[in-house]
Kinemage of the C-alpha trace (Angstrom):
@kinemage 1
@onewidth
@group {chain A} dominant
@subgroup {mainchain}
@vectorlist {calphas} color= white
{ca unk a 1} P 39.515 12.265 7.376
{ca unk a 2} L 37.419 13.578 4.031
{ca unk a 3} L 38.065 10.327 2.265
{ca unk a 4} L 36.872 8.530 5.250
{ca unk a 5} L 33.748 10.117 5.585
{ca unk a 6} L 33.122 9.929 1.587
{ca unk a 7} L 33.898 6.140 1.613
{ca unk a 8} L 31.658 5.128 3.874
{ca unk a 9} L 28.816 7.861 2.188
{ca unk a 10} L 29.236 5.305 -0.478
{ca unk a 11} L 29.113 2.535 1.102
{ca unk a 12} L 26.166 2.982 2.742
{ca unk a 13} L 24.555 4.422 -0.539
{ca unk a 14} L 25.475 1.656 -2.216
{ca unk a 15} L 24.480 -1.106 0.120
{ca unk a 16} L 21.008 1.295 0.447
{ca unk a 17} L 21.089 0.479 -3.341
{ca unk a 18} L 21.423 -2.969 -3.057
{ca unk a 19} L 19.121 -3.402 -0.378
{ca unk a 20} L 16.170 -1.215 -2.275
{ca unk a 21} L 16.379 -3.415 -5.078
{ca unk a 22} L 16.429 -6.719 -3.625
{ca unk a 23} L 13.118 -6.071 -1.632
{ca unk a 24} L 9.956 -5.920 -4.473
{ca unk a 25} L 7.652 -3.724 -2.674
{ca unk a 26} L 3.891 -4.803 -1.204
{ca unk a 27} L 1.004 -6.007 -3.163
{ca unk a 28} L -2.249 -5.587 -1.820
{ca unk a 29} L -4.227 -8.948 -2.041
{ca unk a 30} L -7.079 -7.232 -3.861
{ca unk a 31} L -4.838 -6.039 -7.098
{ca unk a 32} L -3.724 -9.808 -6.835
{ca unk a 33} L -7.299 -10.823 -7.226
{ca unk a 34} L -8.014 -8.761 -9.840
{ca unk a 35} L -5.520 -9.531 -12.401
{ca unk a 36} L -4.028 -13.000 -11.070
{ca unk a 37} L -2.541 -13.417 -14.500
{ca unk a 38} L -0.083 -10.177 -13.634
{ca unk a 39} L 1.212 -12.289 -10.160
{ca unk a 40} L 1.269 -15.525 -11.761
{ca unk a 41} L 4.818 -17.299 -10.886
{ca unk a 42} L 6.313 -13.914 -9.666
{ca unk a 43} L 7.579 -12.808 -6.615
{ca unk a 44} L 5.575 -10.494 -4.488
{ca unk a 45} L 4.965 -9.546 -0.671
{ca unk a 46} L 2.078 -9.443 1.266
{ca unk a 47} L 0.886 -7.866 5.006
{ca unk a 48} L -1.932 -8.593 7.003
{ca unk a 49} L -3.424 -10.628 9.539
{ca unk a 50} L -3.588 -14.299 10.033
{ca unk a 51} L -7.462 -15.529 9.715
{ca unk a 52} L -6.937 -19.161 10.188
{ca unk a 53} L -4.420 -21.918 9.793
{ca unk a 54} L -4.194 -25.330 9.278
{ca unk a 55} L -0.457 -27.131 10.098
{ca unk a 56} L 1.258 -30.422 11.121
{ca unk a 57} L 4.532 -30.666 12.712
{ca unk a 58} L 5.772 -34.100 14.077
{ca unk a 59} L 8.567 -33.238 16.685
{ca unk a 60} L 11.697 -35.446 15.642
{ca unk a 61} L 10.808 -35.579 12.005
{ca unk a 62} L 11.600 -33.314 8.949
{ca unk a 63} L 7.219 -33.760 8.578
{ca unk a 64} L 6.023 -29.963 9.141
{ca unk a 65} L 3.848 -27.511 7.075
{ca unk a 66} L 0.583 -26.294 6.162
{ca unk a 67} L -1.679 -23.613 5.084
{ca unk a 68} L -2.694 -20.175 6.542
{ca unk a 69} L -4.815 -17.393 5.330
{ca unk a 70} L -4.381 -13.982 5.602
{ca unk a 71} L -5.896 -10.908 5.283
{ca unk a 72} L -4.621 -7.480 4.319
{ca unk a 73} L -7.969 -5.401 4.446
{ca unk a 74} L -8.439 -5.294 0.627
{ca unk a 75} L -8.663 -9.286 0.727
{ca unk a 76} L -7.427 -12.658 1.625
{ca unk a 77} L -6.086 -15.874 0.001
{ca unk a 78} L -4.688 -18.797 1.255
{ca unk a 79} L -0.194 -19.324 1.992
{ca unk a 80} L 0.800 -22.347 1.642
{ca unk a 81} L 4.170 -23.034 3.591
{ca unk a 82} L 6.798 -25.554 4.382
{ca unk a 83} L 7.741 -24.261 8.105
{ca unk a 84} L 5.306 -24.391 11.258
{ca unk a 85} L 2.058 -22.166 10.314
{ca unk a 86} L 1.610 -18.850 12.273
{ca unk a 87} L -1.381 -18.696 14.377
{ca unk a 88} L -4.744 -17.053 13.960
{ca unk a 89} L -4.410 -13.183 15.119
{ca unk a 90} L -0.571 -13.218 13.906
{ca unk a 91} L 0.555 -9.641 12.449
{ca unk a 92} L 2.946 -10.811 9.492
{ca unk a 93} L 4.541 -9.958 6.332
{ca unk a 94} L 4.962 -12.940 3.716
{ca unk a 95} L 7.140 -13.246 0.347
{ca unk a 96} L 6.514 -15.307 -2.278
{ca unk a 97} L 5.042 -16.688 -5.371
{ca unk a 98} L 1.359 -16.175 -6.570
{ca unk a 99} L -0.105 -19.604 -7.600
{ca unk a 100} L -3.474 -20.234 -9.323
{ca unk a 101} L -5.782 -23.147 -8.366
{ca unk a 102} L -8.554 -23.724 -11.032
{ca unk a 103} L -10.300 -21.762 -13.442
{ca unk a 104} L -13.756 -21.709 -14.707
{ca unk a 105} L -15.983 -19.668 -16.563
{ca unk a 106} L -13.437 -17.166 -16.217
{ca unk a 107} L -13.429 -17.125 -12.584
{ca unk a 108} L -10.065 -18.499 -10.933
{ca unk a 109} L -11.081 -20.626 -7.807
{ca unk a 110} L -8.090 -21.284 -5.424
{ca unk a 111} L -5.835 -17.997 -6.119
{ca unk a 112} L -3.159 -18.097 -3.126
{ca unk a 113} L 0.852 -18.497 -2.955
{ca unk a 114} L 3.687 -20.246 -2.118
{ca unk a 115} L 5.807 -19.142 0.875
{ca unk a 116} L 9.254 -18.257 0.871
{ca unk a 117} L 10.031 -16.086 3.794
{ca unk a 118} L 7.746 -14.708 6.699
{ca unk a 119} L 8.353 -11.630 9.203
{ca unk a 120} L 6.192 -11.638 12.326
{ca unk a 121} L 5.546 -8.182 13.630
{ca unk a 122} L 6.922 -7.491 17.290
{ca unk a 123} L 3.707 -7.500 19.688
């Protein structure tokens, strides 16, 4: 019964493991902003609020995507996805990869990311 109980300890320790270190852990949109050079091409997730969303999706074709801001209270930038776009008001947590648009005068204009994955909170 002991070496039950201890295998599946470690088990569940070790898929804990596994789990911990597959997730990287939130980044607030305003340390994005402020070093953009520190995101650029990495992986990162994001929380916050939808603002506003542009989309297409053309029932019967593989045609769907579009853009949607969100907000986490320290700032917002722009998602760009592949699926249907959330809706303005949506709660959600996005991974993915921090792109750059242009920069000038040493001001980056466009700063935003590439979707991978999306969770909508529960209402």
């Amino acid at each position: 019964m002991n070496k039950k109980i201890t295998g599946l300890l470690l088990a569940a320790v070790m898929a804990s493991v596994v789990f911990a270190t597959g997730c990287p852990e939130r980044t607030s949109i305003a340390d994005i902003e402020a070093n953009p050079s520190k995101y650029q091409d990495k992986e990162i997730v994001v929380a916050g609020t939808v603002k506003d969303s542009y989309g297409i999706n053309i029932p019967g074709t593989d045609m769907r995507g579009g853009v949607y801001k969100i907000d986490d209270g320290t700032g917002s930038f722009w998602v760009i996805s592949r699926e249907t776009v959330p809706t303005k008001g949506t709660k959600i947590g996005v991974k993915g990869r921090v792109g750059s648009g242009i920069n000038w005068n040493g001001r980056n204009y466009g700063l935003g990311m590439y979707e991978e994955d999306r969770r909508v909170a529960k209402r």
